[in-house]
N, C-alpha and C positions, 0 to 999 in steps of 0.2 A: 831434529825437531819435526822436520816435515815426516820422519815415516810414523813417528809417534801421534801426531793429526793424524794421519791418513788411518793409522790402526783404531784410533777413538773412533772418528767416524766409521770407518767401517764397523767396527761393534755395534752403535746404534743405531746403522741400517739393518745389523742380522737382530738385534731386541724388537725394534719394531715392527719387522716380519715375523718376527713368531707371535708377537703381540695380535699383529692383524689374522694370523691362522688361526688364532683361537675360535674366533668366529666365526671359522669356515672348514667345508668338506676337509676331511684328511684323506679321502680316496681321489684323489687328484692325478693318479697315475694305474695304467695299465698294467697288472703282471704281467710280464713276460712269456712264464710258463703258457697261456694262453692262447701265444699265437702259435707256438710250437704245432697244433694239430693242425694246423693251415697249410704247415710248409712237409715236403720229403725231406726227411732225416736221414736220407740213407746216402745222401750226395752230398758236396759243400755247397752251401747255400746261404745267401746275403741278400737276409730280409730287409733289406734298409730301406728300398721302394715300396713295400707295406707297410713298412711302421710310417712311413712319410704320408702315408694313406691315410692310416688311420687318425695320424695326431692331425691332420688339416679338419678331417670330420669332427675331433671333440672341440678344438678351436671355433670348429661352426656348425655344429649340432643338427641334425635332423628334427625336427619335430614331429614326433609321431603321429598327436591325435587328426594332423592333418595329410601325410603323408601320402605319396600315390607309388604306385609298384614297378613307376619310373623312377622314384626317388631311392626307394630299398635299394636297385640294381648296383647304388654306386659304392654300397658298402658288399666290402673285398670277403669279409669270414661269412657273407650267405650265399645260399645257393640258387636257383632257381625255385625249387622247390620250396626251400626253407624259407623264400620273399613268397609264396602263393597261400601258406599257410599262414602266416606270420596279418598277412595283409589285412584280413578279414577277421581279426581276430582284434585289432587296433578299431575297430568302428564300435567297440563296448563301448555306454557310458560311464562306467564305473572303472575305467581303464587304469592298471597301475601295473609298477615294475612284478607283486605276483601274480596278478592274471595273467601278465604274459608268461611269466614263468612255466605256469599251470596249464595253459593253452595252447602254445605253439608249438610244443615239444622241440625245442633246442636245447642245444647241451649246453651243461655250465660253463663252458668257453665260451661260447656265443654270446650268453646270454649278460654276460661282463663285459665284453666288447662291445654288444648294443647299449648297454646302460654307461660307457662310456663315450660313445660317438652321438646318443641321441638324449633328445628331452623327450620328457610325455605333454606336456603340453607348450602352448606358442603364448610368446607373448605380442599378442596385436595392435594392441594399446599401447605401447611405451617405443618411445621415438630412440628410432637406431644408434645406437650407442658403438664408442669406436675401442677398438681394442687393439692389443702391441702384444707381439710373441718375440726376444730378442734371446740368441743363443750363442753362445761361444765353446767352441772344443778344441782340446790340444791333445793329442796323444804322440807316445816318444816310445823306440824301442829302448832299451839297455844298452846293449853291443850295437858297435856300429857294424853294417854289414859292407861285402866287399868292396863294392862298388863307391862307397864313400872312402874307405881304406885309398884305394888307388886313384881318386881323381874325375869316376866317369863318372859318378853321378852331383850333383851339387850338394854345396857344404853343408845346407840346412836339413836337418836329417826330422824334425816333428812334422805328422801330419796336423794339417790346420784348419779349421771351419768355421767360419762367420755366418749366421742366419738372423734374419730378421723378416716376420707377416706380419702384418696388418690387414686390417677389416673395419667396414663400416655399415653393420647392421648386418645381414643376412643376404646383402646383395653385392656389396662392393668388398671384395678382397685382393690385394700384392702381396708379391712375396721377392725376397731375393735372397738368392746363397752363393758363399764366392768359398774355395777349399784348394787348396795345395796338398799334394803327397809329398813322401820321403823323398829328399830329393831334388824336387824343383824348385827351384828360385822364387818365381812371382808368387806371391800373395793371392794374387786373380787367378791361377793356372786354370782356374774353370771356374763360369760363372753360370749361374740360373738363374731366371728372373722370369716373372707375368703378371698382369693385370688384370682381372678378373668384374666382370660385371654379368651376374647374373636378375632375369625378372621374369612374372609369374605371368602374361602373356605369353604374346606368338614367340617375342626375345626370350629363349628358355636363358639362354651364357653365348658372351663373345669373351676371347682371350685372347690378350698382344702376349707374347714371348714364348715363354714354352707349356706344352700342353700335352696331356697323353691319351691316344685317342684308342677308341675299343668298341669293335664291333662284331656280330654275328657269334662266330663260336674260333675266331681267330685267324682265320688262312688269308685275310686280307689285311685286318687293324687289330692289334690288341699288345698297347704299350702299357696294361696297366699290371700288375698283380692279380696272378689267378692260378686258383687251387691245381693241381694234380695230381698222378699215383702217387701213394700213400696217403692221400690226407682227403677226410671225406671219403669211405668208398662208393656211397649210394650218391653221390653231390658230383658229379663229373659235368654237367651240362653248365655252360657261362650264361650269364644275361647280361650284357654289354653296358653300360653307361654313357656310352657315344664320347663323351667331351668331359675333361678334370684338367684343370691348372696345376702345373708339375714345377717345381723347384728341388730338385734332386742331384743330390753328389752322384749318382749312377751317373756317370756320363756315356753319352751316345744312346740314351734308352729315349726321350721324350723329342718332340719334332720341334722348331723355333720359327716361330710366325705368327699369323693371323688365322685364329679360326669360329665359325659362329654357328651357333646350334638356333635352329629355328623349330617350334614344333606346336602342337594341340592335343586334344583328349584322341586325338583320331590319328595324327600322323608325324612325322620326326624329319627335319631337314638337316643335315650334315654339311659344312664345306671347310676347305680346310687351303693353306697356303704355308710352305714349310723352305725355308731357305737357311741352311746350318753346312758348316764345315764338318768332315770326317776325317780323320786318322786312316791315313796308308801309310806305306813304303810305295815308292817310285823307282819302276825300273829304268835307270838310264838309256841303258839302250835301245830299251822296244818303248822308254815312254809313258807304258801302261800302270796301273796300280795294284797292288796284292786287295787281299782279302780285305774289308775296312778292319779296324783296332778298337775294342769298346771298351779299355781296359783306363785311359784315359789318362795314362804315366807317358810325362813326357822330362825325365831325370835326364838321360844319358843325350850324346849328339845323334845317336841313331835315330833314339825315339822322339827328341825334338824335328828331327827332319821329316817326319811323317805326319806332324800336327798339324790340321788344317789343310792337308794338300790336294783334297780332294773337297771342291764344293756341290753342293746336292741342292736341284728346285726339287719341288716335288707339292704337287696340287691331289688334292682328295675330296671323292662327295658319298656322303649315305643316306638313304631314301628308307624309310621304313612306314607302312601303314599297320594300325593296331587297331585292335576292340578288347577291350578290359571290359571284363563284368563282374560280378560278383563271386562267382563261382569256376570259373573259366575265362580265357582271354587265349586270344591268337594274332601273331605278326607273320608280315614279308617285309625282307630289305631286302636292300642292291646297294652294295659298296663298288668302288670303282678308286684308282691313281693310279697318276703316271707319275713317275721320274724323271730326270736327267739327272747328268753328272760331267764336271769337266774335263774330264782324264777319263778313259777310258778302263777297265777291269780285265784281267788279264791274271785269273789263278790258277795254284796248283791242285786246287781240292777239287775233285771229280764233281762236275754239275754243278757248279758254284758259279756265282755270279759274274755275268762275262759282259764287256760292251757299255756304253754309255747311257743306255736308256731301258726301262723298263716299266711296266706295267702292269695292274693286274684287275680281273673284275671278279663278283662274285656275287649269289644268291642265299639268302638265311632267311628259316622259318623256323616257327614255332609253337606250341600248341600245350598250353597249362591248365590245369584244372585244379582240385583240389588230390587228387590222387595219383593224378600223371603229368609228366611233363616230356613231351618230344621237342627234338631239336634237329635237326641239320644245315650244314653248308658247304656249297659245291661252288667250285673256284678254278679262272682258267688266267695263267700268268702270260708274258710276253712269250715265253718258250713257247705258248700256243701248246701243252699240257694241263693237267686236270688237278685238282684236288678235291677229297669229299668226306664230311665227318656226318654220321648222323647216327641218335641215339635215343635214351629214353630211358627216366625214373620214375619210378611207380612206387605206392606206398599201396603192396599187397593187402595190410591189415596194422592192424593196430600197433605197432613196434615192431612193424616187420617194414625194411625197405628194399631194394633191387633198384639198379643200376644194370644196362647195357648199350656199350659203345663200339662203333666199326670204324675206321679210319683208312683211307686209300691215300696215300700223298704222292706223288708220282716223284722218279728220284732226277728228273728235271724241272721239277714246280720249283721257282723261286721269286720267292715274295719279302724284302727285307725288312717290310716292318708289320710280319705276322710272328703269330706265336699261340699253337695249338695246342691240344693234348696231344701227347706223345711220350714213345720211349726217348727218344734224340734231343730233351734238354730244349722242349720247346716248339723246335723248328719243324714245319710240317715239311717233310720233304724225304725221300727214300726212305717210304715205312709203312706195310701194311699192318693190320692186329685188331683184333677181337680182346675189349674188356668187359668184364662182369663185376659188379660187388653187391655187397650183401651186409644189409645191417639189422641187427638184430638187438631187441631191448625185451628177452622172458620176462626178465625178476624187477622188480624195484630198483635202481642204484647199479641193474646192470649191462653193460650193452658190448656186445661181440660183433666186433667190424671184420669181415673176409673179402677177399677179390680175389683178382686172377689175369694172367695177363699174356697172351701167345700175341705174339709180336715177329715178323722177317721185314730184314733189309734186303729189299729186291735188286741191289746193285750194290756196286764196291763203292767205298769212299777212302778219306785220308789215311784211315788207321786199317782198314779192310778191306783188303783187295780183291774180294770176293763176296760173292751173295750171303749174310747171314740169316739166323732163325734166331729165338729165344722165349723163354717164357717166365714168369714171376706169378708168385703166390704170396698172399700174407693171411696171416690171422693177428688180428689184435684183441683185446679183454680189455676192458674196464669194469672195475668190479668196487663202487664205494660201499663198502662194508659198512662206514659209520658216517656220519656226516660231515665231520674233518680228517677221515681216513681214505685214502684211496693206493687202489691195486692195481695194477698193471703187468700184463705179458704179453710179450711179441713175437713171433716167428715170422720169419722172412726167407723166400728162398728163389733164389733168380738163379736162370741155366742161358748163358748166351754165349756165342762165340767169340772170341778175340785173339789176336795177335801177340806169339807171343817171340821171344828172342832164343834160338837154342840153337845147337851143333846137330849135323847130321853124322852119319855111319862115319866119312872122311876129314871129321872136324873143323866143318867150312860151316860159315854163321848164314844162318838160316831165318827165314821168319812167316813160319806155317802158324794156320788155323788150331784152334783146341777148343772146345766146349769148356766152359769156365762153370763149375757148381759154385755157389755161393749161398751159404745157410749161416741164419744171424738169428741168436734172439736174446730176447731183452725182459728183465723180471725189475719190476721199480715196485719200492711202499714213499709214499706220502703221508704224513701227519701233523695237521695242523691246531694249535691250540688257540684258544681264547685271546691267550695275550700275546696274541701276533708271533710267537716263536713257531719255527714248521721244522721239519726234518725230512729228510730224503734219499733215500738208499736206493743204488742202482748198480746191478751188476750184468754182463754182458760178454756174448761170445759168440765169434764167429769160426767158420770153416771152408777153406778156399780149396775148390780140388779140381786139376784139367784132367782131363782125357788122357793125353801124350803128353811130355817133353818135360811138364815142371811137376816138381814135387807138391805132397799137400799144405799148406799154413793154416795155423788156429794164429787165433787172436782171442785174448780177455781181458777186462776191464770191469772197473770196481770202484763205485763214484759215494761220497758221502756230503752231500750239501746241507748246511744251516743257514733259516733266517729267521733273526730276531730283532725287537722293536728296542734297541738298546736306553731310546730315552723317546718323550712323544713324539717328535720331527725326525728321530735318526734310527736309520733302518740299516743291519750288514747284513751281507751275505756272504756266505764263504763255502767254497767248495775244493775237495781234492777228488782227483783221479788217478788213479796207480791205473796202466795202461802195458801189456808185451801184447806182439806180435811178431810171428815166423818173417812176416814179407807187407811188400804197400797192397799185396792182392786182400790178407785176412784185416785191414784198417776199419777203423768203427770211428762214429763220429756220435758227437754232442754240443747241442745246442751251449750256449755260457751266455749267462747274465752281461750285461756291459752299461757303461752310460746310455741315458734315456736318447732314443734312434740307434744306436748298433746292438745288431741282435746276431751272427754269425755263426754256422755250424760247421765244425773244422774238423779236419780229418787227424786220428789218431794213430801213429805206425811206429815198427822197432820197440822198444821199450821205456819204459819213464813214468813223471809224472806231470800232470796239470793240475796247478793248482791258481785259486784267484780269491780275491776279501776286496766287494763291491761297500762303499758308503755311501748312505743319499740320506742327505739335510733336504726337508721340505718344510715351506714356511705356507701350509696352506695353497691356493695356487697362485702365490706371487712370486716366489723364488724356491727352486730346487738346485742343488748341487751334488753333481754326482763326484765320486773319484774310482778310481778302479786301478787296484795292479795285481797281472797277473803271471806266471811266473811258469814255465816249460822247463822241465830238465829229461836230457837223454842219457840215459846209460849207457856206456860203450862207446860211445862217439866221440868226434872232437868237430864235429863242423856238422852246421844245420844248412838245407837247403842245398842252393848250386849256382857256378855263375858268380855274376854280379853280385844275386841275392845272398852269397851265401857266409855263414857267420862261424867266424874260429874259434869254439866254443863248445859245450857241453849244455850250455842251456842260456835261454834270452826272455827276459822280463820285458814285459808291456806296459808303461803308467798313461789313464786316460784321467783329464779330467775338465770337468763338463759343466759350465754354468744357464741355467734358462732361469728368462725373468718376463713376468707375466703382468700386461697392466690393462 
């Protein structure tokens, strides 16, 4: 009797929400495909701290017709430039979602991301009203993998997610998120939490718990989401947001303390206070600590021994003076922290972080207008070494744009909570290189993205014993031929050295240099109809070739996704991949649909397929539920992965499934 209540009521909780959507937005969610030009696809990459970006902004919206060009900075998909033009374009009286269209010249990615993160107008008149975002995710593989097989890891094999925000008005907002992986035991295995009070005086935001902080062009603060090669190539310059309240499953990305932004039409105060636990290993006998761990798995007894076992103070301040005008605007800042830590550091990776304490200071400017925009920052860490980026985007003419960038990072700068442009995945640190890009919009419907990218590792590191060089080139096309048609071709070609594993003349294992060519390109159609059904064909190939010692791999792949409106609230997606490859060097990657917050680009290798059938029930924006399984088969195998991780099998299903409820 009791599950037979529980099933009635539940029924007339899901009639009444689709009863209440009737009367409300059905675009209450972000496509995906959208954020994809944000991110580099050519790496695995885990957009979860952008989408966690983005959905706090629709939660709490911008208001455009008031907006200042401090405010643009903290949304993630624009650029410096793209907030210069964008700005003055918002002071129309007659302002609406197509003047901006027509005016700003943003691409239709952007231009769905701002109409989802902002309102056009404020309401000032109506007393702050309090809202609830409550969310729950379960996701489980199929096969268990080895590590549950034998014991090391714990019994409970679903990852799990608890989220809940709140807000009250436009100034007071919490959040907290507690998640478990595969594996571990607690419930809590990792918690995030902040309180947020933001106001329109000198008090810009103070935040207790966590928070992610960004400033200049990265070589001292930048915990937040931000563009680089590939994506944007005339967009490479940041403009920092100083201070955002972070509640994020990334663990180890966001700082845990006290931090307060003070500022005016003329200047920016910064201060920050950070006291969090890090992930090592401890070496018994010297003491000391390995690398920190930002992976944030603590299954096995190994990796529970590392949780927590290093504690970090760590104090920060940024200073910035500004003058915004109409037409042009120019800053100076001075970022500055110190560190401590209670176990000292003590690694094997060349120039990495060593000792108990560090520091770092630094200088950033910058200079906007309506056609140019420069930038630099120059930065000196505890090593008492340098770092320095400085650059500049120019909008030559009318649909024509230019991008170039120079970056020195010294391969003793280390700073562990920066994160620049770079080839190295971030990190400014052993890398010089020269970028250029070039965007281009001839025709109506059409725009040709190009760069270029000569890049050396002036010193050896973990995997490179030796000085390297390299360089990248891309062309991209976007060509929408019809209004719900679009075209797409990629070429990509990166030349860099790396390590490879081979025999010499005497059959003794070796591990010399080789120049690695890698040439990848990509031909996609998209067509979307009237009645919410789209299609999308994509096929792809790579070619991996060294110098010496290893043979060449191709790799191809051949994708077909459908999405259609199967009933008004319920939308599928389904997509397959047929996927060979020679070796892991010719691997291609693809972004894949998921439950609303996981957006993941995974790498493709050997042979097989991917395939996955996404469902989202949305009742308006009171209740969405997502489900998601998705399904990997390799051909020729009998075991995925390695290790602990690894699964005795020929293929492993994923079922996610995901409820958010909105009041």
């Amino acid at each position: 009797m009791n599950f037979v209540h529980y099933l009635r009521t539940g029924c007339c909780i899901l009639f009444l929400a689709t009863a209440c959507a009737r009367a409300q937005s059905t675009d209450e969610t972000i496509n995906p495909d959208v954020l994809q030009s944000l991110a580099d696809d050519s790496e695995e990459t885990d957009l979860a701290s952008l989408l966690e970006e983005i959905e706090t902004l629709h939660a709490q919206p911008l208001c455009l017709e008031s907006v200042s060009l401090d405010d643009l900075a903290v949304l993630p998909f624009l650029g410096a430039t793209d907030t210069q033009r964008l700005h003055p374009v918002l002071d129309s009286d007659s302002l609406s979602w197509e003047f901006i269209a027509r005016s700003a010249t943003l691409d239709p990615a952007q231009l769905a991301l701002l109409r989802y993160c902002c309102v056009l107008r404020c309401d000032d008149g109506e007393t702050p009203h309090f809202s609830l975002q409550a969310r729950s995710r379960f996701q489980q593989e199929d096969v268990p993998r080895e590590g549950f097989l034998d014991g090391k890891y714990g019994a409970s094999r679903p990852r799990l997610q608890q989220r809940l925000r709140a807000s009250m008005g436009e100034h007071v907002s919490a959040g907290i998120l507690i998640e478990k992986d595969p594996g571990e035991l607690s419930l809590t295995d990792h918690m995030s939490g902040y309180l947020s009070v933001a106001g329109d005086g000198a008090l810009r935001r103070v935040v207790i718990g966590d928070y992610a902080v960004s400033t200049g062009q990265g070589l001292v603060f930048w915990q937040a989401f931000a563009r680089g090669k590939g994506a944007g190539t005339a967009q490479v310059g940041r403009r920092a947001s100083l201070l955002s309240p972070s509640a994020t499953a990334t663990e180890g990305l966001a700082s845990r303390g006290v931090a307060v932004h003070l500022g005016s039409a003329d200047w920016d105060l910064l201060a920050l206070y950070s006291a969090r636990d890090r992930d090592a290993s401890i070496d018994e006998e010297t003491g000391t600590a390995g690398a920190f761990s930002i992976d944030g798995l603590h299954r096995s007894t190994s990796e529970q021994a590392r949780r927590g076992s290093v504690q970090e103070r760590m104090a920060g301040m940024h200073a910035r003076w500004k003058q915004d005008g109409k037409s042009q605007s120019f800053s100076v800042g001075a970022s500055a922290l110190g560190a401590s830590y209670s176990v000292p550091s003590l690694t094997r990776s060349p120039f990495g972080f060593e000792g108990n304490e560090a520091w770092a200071l630094s200088l950033d400017g910058a200079y906007r207008s309506d056609a140019l925009h420069c930038f630099a920052e120059a930065a000196l860490a505890h090593t008492h070494v340098a770092a320095f980026i400085i650059g500049m985007e120019a909008q030559l003419q009318e649909g024509v744009e230019a991008a170039l960038l120079y970056r020195r990072y010294n391969e003793r700068y280390v700073c562990l909570e920066a994160s620049a442009f770079g080839e190295r995945s971030g990190m400014p640190q052993n890398e010089e290189g020269l970028y250029a890009g070039l965007s281009l919009r001839p025709l109506r419907g059409l725009r040709i993205d190009l760069s270029g990218d000569v890049f050396r590792i002036p010193n050896r590191t973990y995997f490179l014993h030796l000085p390297t060089s390299g360089s990248e080139v891309m062309l991209h096309l976007r060509w929408r031929c019809a209004v719900r048609t679009l075209v797409e071709a990629r070429f990509r070609r990166e030349r860099k050295d790396q390590t490879v594993a081979a025999f010499d003349e005497l059959g003794r294992d070796i591990r010399p240099l080789s120049m690695r060519t890698l040439s990848a390109m990509r031909l996609q159609f998209s067509r979307e109809l009237r009645s919410g059904f789209r299609i999308r064909l994509r096929a792809e190939y790579s070619d991996a070739r060294y110098d010496t010692y290893l043979p060449p791999a191709q790799g191809t792949a051949v994708s077909a996704e459908l999405r259609w409106r199967v009933l008004p609230h319920l939308t599928c997606t389904a997509r397959m991949t047929a996927y060979r490859t020679d070796s892991y060097d010719a691997r291609l990657y693809q972004f894949e649909h998921d439950v609303r917050g996981v957006m993941q680009n995974l790498a493709m290798h050997g042979e097989g397929t991917r395939s996955y059938v996404l469902l989202t029930w949305r009742a308006g924006s009171l209740v969405e539920v997502g489900m998601r399984y998705a399904l990997t088969v390799r051909d020729g195998v009998r075991e995925f992965g390695s290790g602990d991780d690894a699964v005795s099998d020929d293929k492993i299903g994923v079922l996610s499934v995901q409820i958010d409820v909105s009041l």
